[in-house]
Biopython code that builds the backbone (N, CA, C, O; Angstrom):
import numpy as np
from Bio.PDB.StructureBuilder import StructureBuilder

atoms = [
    (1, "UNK", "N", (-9.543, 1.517, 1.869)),
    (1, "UNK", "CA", (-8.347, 0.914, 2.404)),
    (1, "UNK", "C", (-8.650, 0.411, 3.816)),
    (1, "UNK", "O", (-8.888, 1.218, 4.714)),
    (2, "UNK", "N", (-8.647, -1.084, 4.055)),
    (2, "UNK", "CA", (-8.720, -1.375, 5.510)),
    (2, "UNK", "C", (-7.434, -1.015, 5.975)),
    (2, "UNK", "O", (-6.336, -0.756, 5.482)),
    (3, "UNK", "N", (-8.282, -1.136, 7.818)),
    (3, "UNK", "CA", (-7.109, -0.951, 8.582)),
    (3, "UNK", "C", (-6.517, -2.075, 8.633)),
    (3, "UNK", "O", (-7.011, -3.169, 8.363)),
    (4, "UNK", "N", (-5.138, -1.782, 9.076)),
    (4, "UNK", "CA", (-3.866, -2.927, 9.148)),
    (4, "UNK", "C", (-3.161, -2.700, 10.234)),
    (4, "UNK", "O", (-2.317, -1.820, 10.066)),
    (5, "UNK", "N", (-3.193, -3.196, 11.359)),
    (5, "UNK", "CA", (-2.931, -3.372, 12.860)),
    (5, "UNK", "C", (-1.267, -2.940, 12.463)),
    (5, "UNK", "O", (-0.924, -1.764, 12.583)),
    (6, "UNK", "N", (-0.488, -3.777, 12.084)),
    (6, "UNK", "CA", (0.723, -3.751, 11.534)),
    (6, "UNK", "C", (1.657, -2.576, 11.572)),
    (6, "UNK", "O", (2.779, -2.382, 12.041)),
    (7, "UNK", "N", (0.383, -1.544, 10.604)),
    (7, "UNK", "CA", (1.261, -0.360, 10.157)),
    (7, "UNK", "C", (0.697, 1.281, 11.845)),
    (7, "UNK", "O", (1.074, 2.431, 12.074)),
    (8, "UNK", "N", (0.036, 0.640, 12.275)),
    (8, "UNK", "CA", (-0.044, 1.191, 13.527)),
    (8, "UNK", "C", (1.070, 1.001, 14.462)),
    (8, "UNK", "O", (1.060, -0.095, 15.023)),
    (9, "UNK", "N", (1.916, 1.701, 14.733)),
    (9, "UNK", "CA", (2.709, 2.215, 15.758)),
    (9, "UNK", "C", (2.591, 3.191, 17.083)),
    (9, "UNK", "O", (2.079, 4.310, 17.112)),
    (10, "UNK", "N", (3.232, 2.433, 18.225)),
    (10, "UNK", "CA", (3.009, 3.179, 19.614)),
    (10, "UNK", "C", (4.358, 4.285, 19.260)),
    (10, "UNK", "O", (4.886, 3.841, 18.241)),
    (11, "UNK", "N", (4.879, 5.175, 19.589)),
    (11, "UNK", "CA", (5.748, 5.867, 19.746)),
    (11, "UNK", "C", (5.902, 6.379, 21.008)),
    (11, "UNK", "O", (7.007, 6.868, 21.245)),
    (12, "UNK", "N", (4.566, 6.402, 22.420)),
    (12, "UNK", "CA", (4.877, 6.579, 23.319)),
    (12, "UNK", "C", (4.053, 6.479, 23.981)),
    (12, "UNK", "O", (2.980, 6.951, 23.604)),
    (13, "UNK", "N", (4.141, 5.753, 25.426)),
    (13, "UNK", "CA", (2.914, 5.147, 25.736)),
    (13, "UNK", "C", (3.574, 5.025, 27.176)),
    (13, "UNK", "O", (4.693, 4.537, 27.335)),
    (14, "UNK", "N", (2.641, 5.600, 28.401)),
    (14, "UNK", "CA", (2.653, 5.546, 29.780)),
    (14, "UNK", "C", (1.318, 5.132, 30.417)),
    (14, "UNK", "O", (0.398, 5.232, 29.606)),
    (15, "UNK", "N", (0.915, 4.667, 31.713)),
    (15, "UNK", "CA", (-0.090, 4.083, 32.205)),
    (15, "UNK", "C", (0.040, 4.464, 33.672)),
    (15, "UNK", "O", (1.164, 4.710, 34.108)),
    (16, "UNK", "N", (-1.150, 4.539, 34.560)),
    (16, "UNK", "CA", (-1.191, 5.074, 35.577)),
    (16, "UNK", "C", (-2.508, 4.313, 35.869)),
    (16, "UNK", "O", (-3.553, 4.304, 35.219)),
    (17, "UNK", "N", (-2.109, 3.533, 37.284)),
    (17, "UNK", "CA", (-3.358, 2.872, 38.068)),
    (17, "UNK", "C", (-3.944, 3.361, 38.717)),
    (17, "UNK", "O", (-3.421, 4.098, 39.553)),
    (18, "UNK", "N", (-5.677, 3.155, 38.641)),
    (18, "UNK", "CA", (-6.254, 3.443, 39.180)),
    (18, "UNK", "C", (-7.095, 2.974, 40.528)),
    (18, "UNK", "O", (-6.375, 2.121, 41.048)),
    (19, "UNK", "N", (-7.927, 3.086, 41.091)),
    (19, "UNK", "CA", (-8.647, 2.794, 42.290)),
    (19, "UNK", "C", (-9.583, 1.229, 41.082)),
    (19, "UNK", "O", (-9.609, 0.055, 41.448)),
    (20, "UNK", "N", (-10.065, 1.629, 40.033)),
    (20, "UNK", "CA", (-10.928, 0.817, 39.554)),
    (20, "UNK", "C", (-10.046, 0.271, 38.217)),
    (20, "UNK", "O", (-10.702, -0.600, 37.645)),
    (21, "UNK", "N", (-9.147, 0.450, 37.756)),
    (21, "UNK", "CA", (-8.236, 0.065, 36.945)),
    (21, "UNK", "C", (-7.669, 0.472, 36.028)),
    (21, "UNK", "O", (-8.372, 1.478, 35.928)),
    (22, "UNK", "N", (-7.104, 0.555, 35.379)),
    (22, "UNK", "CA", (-5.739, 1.631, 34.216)),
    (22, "UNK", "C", (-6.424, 3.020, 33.297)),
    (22, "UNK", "O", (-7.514, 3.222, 32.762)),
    (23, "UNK", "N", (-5.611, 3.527, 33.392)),
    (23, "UNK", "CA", (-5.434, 4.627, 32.388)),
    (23, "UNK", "C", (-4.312, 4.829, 31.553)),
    (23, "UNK", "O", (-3.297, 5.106, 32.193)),
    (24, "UNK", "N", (-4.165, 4.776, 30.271)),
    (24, "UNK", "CA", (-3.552, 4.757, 29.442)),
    (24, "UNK", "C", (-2.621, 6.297, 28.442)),
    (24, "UNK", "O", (-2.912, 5.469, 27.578)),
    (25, "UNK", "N", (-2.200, 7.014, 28.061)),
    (25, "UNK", "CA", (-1.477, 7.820, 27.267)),
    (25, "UNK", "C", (-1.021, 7.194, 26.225)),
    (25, "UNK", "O", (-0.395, 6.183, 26.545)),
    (26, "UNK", "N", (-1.087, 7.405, 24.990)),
    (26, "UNK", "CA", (-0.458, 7.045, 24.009)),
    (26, "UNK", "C", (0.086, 7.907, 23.048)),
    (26, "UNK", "O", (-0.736, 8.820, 22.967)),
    (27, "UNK", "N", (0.785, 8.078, 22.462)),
    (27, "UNK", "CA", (1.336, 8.435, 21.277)),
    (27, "UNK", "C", (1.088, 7.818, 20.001)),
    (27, "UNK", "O", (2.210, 7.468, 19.637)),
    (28, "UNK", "N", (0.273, 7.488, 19.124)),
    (28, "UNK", "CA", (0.196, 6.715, 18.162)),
    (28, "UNK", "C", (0.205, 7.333, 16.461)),
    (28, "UNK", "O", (-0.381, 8.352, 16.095)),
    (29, "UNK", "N", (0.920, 6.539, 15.700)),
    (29, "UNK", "CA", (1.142, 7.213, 14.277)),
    (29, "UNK", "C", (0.631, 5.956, 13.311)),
    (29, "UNK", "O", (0.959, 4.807, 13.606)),
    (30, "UNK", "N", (-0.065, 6.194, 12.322)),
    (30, "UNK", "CA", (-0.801, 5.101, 11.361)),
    (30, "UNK", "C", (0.122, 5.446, 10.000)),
    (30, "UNK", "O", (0.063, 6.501, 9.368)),
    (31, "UNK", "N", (0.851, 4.480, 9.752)),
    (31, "UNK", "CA", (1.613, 4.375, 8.472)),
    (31, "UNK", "C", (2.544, 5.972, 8.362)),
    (31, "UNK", "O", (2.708, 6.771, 7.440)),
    (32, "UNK", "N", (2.933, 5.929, 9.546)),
    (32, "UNK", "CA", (4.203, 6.729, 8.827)),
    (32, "UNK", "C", (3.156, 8.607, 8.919)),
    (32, "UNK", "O", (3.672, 9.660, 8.544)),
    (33, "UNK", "N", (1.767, 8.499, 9.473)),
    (33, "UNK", "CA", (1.220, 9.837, 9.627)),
    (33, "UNK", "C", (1.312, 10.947, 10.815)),
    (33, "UNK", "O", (2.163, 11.409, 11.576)),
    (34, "UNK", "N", (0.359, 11.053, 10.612)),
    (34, "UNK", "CA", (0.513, 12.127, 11.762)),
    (34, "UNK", "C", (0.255, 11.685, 12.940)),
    (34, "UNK", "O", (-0.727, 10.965, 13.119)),
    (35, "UNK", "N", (1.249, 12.103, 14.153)),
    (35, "UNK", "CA", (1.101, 11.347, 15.449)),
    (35, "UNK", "C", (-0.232, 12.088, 16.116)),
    (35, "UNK", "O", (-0.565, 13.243, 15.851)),
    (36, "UNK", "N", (-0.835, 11.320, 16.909)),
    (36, "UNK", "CA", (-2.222, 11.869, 17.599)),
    (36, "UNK", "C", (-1.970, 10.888, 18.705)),
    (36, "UNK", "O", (-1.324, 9.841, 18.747)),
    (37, "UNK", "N", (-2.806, 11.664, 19.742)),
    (37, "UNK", "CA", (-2.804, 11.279, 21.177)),
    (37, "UNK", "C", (-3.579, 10.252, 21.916)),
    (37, "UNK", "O", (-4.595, 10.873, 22.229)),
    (38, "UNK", "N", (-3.643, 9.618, 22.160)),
    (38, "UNK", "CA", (-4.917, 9.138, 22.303)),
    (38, "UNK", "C", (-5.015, 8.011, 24.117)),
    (38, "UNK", "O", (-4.404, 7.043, 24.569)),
    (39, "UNK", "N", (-6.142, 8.908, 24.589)),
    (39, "UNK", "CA", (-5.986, 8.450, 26.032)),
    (39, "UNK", "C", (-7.633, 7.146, 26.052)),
    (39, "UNK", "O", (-8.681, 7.194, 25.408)),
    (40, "UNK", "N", (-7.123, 6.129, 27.112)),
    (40, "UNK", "CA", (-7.669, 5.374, 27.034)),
    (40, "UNK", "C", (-8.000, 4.457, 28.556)),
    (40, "UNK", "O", (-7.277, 4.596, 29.542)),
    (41, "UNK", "N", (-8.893, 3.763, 28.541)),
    (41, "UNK", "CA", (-9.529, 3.163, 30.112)),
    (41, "UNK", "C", (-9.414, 1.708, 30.089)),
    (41, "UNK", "O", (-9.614, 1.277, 28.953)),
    (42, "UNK", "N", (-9.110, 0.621, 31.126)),
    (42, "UNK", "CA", (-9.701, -0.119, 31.322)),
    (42, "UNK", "C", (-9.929, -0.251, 32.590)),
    (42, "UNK", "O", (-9.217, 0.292, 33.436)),
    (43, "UNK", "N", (-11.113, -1.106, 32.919)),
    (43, "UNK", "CA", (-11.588, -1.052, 33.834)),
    (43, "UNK", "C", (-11.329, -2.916, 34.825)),
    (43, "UNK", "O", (-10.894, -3.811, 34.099)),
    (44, "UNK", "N", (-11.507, -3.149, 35.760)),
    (44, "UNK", "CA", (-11.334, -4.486, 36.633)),
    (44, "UNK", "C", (-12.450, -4.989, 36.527)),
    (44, "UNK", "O", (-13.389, -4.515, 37.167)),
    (45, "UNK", "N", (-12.662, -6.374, 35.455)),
    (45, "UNK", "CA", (-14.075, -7.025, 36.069)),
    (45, "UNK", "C", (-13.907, -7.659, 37.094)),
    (45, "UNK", "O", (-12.930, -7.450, 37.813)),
    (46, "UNK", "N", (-15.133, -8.863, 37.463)),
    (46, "UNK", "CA", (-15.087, -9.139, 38.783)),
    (46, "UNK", "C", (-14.142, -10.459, 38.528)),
    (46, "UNK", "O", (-14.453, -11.542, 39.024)),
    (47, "UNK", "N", (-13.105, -10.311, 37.814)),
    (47, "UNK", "CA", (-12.195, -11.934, 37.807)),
    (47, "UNK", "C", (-10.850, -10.676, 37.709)),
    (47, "UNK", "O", (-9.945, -10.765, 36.879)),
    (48, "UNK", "N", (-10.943, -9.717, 38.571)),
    (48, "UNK", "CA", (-9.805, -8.702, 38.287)),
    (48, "UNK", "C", (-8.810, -8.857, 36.952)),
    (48, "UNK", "O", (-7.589, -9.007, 36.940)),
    (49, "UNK", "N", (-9.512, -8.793, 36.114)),
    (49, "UNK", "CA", (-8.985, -8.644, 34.710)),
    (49, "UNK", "C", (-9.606, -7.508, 34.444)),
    (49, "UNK", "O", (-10.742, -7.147, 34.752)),
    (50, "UNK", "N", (-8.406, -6.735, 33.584)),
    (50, "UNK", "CA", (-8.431, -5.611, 32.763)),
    (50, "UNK", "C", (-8.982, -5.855, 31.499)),
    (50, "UNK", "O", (-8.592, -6.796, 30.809)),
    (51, "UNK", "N", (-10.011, -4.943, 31.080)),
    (51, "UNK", "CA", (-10.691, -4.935, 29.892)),
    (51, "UNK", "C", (-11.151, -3.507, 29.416)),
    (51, "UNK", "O", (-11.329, -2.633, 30.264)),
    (52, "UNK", "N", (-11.292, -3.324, 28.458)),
    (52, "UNK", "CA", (-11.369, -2.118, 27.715)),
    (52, "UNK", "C", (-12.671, -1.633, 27.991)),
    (52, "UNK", "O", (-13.692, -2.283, 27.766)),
    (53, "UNK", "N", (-12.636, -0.255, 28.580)),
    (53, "UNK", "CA", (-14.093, 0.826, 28.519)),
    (53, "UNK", "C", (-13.969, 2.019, 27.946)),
    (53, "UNK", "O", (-12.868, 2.531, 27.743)),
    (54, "UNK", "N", (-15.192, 2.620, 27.603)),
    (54, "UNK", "CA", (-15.211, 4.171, 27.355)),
    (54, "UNK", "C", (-14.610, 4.778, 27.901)),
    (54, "UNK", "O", (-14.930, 4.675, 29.085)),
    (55, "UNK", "N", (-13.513, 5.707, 27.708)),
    (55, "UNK", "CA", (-12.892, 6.671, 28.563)),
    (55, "UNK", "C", (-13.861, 7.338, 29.044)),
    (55, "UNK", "O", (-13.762, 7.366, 30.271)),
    (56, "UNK", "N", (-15.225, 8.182, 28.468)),
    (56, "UNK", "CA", (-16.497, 9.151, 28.924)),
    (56, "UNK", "C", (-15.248, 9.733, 29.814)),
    (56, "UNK", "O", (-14.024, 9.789, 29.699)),
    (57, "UNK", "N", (-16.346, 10.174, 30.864)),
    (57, "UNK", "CA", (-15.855, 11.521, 32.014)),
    (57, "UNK", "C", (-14.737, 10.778, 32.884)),
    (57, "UNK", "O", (-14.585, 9.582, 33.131)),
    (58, "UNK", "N", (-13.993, 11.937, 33.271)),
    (58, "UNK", "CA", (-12.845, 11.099, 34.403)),
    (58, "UNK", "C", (-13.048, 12.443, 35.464)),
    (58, "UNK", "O", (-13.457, 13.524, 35.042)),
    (59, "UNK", "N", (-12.767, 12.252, 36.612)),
    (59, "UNK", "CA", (-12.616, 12.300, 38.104)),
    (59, "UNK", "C", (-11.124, 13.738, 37.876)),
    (59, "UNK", "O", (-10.215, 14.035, 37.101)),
    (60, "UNK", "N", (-11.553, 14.046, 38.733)),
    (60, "UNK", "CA", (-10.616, 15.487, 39.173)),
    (60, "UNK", "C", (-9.320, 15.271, 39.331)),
    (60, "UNK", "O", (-8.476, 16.055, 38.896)),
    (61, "UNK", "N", (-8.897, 13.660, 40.278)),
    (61, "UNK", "CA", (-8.240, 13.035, 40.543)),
    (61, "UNK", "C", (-7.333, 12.225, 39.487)),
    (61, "UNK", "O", (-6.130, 11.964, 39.495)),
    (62, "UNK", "N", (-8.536, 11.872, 38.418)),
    (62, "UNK", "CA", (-7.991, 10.946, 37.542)),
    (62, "UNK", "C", (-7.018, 12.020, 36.533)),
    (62, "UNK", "O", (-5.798, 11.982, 36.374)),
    (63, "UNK", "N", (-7.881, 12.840, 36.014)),
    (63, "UNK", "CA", (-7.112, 14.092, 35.523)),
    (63, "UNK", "C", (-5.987, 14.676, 36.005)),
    (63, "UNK", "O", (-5.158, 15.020, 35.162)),
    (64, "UNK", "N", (-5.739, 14.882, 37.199)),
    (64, "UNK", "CA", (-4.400, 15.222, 37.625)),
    (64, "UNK", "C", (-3.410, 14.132, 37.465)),
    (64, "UNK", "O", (-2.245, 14.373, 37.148)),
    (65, "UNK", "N", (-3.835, 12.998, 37.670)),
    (65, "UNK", "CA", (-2.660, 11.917, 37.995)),
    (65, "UNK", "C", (-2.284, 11.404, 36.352)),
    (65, "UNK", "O", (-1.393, 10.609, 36.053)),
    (66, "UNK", "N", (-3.369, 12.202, 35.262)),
    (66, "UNK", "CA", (-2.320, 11.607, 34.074)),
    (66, "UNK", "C", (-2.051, 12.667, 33.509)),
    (66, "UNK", "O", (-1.658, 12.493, 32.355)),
    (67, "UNK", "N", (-2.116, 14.167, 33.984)),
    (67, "UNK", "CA", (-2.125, 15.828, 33.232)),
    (67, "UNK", "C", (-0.334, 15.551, 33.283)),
    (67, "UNK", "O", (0.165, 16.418, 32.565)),
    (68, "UNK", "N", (0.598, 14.788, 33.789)),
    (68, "UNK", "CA", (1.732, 15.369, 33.540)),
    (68, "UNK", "C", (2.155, 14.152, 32.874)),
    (68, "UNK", "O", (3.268, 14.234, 32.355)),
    (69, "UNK", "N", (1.606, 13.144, 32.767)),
    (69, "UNK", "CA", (2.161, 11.653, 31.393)),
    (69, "UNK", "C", (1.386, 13.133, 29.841)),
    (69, "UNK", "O", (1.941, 13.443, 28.787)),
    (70, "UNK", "N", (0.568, 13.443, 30.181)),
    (70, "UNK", "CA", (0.227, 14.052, 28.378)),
    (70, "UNK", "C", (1.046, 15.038, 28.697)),
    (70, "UNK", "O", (1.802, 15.022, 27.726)),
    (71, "UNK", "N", (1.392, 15.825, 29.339)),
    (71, "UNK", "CA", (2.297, 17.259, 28.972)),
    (71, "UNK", "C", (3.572, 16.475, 28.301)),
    (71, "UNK", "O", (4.121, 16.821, 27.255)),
    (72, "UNK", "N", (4.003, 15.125, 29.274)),
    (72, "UNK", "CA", (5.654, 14.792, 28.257)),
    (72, "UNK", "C", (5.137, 14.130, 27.533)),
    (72, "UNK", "O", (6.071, 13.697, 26.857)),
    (73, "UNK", "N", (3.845, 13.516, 26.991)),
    (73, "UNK", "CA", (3.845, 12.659, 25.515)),
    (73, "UNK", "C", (3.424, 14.239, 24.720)),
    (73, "UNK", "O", (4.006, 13.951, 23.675)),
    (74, "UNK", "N", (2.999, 15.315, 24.505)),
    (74, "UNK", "CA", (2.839, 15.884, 24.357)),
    (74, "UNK", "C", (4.591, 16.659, 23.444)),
    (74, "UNK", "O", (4.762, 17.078, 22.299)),
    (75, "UNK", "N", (5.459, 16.547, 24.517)),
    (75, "UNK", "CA", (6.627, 17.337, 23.999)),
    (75, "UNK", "C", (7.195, 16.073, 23.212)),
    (75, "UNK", "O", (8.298, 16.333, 22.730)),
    (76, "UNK", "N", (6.731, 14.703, 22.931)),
    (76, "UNK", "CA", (7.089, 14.150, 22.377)),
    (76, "UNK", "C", (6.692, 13.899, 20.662)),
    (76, "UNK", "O", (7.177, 13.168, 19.798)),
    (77, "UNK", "N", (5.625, 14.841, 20.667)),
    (77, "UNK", "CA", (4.864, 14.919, 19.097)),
    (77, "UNK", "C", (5.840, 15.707, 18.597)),
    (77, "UNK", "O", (5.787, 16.087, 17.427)),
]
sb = StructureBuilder()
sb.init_structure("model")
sb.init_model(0)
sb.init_chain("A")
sb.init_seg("    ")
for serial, (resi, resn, name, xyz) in enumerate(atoms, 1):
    if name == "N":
        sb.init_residue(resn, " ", resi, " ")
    sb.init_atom(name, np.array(xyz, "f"), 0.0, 1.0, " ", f" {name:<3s}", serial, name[0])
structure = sb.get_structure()
């Protein structure tokens, strides 16, 4: 079964800027399943556009400033 953009739904979704560019929270459910969390990066190229990177490791800093967007997407599952 391919995927189908369509039947993907946000249910809850916050963002928090960074020094080098966004961090993301999501809430996401695929056809009506089970909701899962899913945190995400983009980063500023040099035409300050946002574009998608590896989340990998985040900063002490970065972690605090999105630990309380997942505690309420969290009470939102």
């Amino acid at each position: 079964m391919p995927y189908e953009s369509a039947k993907d739904k946000e249910l809850f979704g916050k963002s928090v800027d960074t020094d080098t560019g966004k961090l993301s929270v999501k809430i996401m459910s695929y056809d009506g399943g089970t909701k899962k969390l899913q945190i995400s990066r983009e980063v500023k190229d040099q035409e300050d556009k946002l574009k998608f990177a590896k989340l990998g490791r985040m900063t002490s800093t970065e972690v605090t400033e999105i630990l309380p967007i997942i505690q309420e997407a969290i009470s939102n599952m």
